[in-house]
C-alpha positions in Angstrom: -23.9 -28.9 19.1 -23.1 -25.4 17.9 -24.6 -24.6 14.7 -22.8 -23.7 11.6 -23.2 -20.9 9.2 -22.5 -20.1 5.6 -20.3 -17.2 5.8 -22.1 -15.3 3.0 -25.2 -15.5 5.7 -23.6 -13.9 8.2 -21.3 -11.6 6.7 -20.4 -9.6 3.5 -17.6 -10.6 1.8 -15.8 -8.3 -0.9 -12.2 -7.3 -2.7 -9.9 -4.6 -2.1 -8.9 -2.5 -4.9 -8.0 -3.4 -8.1 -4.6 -2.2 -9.5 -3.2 -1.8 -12.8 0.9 -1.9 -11.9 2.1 -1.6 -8.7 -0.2 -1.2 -5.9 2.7 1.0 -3.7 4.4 4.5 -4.2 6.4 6.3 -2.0 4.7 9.7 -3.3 2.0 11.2 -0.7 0.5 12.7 -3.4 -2.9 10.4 -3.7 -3.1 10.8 0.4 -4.2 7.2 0.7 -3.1 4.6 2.5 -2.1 1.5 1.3 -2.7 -2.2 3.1 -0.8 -5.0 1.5 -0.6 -9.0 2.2 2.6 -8.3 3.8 1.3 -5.9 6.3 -1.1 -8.6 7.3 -0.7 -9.8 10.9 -3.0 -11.6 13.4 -4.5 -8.8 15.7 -5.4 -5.3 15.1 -4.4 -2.2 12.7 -5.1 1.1 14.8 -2.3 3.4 13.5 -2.2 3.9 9.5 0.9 6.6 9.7 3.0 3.9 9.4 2.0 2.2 5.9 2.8 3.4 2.1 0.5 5.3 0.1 -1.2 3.9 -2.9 -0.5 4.6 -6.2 -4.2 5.7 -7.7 -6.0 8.7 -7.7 -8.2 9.8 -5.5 -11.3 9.6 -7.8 -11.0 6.0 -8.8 -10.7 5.0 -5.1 -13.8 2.7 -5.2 -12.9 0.1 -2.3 -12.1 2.1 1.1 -11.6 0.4 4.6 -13.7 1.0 7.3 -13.4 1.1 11.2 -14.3 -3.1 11.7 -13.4 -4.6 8.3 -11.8 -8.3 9.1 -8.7 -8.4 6.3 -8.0 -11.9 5.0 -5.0 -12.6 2.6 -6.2 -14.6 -0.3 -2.9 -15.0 -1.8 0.0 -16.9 -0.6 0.0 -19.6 2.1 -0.2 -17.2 5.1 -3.5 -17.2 6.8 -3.3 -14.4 9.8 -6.6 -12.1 9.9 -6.3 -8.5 10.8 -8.9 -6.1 12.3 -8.7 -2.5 11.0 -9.7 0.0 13.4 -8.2 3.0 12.0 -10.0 6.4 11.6 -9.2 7.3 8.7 -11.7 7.1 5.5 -8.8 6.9 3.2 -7.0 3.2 3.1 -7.5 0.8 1.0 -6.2 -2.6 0.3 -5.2 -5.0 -2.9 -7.9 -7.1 -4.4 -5.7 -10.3 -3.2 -7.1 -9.5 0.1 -10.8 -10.3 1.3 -12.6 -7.6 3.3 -14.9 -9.5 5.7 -17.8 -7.4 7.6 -20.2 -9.2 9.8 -23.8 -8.2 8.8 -26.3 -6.6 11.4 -28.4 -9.0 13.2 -26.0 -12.0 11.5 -25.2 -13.3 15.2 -22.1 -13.3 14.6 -19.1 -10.9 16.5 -16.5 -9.6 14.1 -13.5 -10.2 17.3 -15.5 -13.8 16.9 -14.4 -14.1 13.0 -11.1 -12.5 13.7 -10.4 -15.7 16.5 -11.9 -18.2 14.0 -9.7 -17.4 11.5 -6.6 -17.0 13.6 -7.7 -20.4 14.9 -6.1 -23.9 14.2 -9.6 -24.8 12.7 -10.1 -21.8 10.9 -6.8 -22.9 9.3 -7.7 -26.2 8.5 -11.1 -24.6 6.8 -9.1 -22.2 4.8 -6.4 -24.5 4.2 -8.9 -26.4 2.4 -10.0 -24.2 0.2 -6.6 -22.9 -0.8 -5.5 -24.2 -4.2 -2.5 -26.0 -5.2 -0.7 -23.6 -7.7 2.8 -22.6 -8.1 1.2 -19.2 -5.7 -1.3 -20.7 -3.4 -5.0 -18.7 -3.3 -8.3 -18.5 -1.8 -11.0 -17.7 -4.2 -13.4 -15.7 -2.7 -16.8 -17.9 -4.2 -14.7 -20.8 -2.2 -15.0 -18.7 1.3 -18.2 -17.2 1.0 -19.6 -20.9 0.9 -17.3 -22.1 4.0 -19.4 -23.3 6.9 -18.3 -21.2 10.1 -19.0 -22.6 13.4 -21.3 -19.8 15.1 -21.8 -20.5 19.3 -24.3 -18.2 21.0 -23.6 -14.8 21.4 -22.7 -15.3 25.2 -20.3 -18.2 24.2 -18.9 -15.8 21.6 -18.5 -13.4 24.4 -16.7 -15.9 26.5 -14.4 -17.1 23.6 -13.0 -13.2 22.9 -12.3 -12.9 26.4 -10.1 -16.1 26.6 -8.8 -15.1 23.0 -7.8 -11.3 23.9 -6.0 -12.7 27.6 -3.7 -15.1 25.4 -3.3 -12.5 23.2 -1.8 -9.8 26.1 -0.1 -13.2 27.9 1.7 -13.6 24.5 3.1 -10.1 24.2 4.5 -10.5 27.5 6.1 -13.9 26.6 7.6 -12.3 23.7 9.0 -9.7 25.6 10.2 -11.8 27.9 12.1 -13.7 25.6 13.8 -10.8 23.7 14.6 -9.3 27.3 16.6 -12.4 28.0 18.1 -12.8 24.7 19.6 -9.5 25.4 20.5 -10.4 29.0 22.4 -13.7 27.8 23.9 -11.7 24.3 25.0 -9.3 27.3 26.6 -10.8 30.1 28.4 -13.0 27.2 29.9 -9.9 25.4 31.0 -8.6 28.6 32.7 -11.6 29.7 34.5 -12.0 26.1 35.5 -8.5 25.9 37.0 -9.3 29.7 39.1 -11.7 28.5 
């Protein structure tokens, strides 16, 4: 039977930033990067270039990302966690996001979390915390007290390595399918414009 862990007892749990009005500009002025629900997505952030800038200045920055932080939408009915792995000091995210960071010596792998949560029972878990409004959320005092499955640290070893092969096997799938999408959307132009 694998043992199951508070997640407050094996990780920290906080908030991104809080914002006043609107969380995005398209000004580079502040130099800060900005990660929003929406930019969300099961698997991992390496390259920040690519996201809006936030609109606060630089001195009231109190919440910045670091290499490892496990991103969590609160808000909405998506549930896809993110790892952040960029290398920059200055991103932040929205306080409608959780930032989850497995503690030292809390026997628990943050790729671990990251599967968990991407899981089908990591979606019941959250699912069942979410509450029922007219914009579904996850209060944070409701996660921190979830009970997390935690395997040994060999099992959570094993577990990442079948996790990150499906992963890769479902980027090829995908590419696959768009390949022949445009191999059907091809041939079928070509024998229309033939005609």
């Amino acid at each position: 039977m694998v043992a199951k862990k508070i997640l407050s007892h094996i990780a920290d749990v906080s908030l991104g930033q809080t914002f006043r009005e609107r969380a995005e500009t398209d000004s580079p002025e502040s130099g800060i990067r900005l990660i929003q629900i929406k930019d969300i997505r099961e698997g991992e952030l390496n390259d920040i270039d690519s996201l809006p800038f936030a609109d606060i200045e630089p001195s009231k920055l109190k919440v910045k990302l670091q290499a490892g932080d496990l991103l969590l939408p609160l808000r909405g009915t998506r549930t896809e966690a993110m790892m952040f792995n960029g290398v920059s000091d200055n991103v932040t995210t929205t306080n409608q996001v959780a930032i989850i960071r497995p503690r030292q010596g809390g026997g628990v792998k943050l790729e671990y979390l990251h599967w968990f949560f991407n899981s089908a029972k990591g979606n019941v878990l959250l699912e069942s915390i979410r509450t029922s409004a007219s914009i579904p959320n996850i209060s944070v005092k409701n996660l921190i007290e979830i009970s997390v499955p935690v395997p040994s640290l060999e099992k959570q070893e094993r577990i990442i390595d079948i996790y990150h092969n499906w992963c890769a096997q479902r980027i090829t799938l995908r590419e696959l399918i768009a390949n022949g999408e445009s191999m059907v959307a091809s041939a079928a132009h070509e024998m229309l414009d033939g005609d």
